[in-house]
N, C-alpha and C positions, 0 to 999 in steps of 0.2 A: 298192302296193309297200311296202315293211317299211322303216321309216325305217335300220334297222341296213346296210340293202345301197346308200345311195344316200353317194355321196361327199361328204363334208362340208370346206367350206374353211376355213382355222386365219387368221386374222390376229391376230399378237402385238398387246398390248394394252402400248403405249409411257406410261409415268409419266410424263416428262417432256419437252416439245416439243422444238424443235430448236432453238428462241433458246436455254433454259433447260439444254442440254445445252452448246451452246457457250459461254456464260457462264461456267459452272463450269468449263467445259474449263480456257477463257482465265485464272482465279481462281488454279486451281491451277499452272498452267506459269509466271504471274508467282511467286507464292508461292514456287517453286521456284528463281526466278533466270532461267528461260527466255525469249527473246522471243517470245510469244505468238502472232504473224503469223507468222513462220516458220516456227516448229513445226508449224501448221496448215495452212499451204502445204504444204511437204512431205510434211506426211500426208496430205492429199487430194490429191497429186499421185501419189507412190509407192503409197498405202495399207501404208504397214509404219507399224506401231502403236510401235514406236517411239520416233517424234518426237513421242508424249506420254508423260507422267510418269504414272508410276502412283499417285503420290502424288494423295491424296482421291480415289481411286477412275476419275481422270479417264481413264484408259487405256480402261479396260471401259464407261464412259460413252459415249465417242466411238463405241465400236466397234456401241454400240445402233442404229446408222445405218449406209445406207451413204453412202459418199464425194459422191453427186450430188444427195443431198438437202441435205448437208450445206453445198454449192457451192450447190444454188437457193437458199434461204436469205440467204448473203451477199448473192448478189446480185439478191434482192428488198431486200433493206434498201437496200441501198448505192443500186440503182435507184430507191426508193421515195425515198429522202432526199435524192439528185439532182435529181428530177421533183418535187420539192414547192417546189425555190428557186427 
């Protein structure tokens, strides 16, 4: 069979992880004046982009994700650092 006719799967090739995306998020909503847990509640709760600033980019950062990776995440950490006291 003709490689050209056989369906090939795409997965986006992510630069930077999801600590590394929400840090920056977090960086710039302070920078801003914003409280940083709220705005990121909200947005993983609604998903309107929103309740982040565009500023350094962090709008279009968040959005490299979706919302329920974004949520395992916290709460591996928060779990992680729970279960280790």
């Amino acid at each position: 069979m003709d490689r050209k006719d056989q369906t090939m799967a795409f997965s986006p090739v992510r630069e930077e992880s999801a600590e590394q995306i929400l840090l920056r998020v977090y960086a710039a909503l302070r920078a801003k004046g914003y409280d940083p847990v709220n705005q990121l509640v909200g947005y993983i709760i609604s998903g309107d982009p929103t309740y982040i600033t565009s500023y350094d980019n962090a709008r279009s950062l968040i959005r490299r994700m979706e919302r329920d990776e974004l949520l395992e995440e916290v709460m591996k950490f928060y779990l992680n650092q729970k279960a280790s006291v």
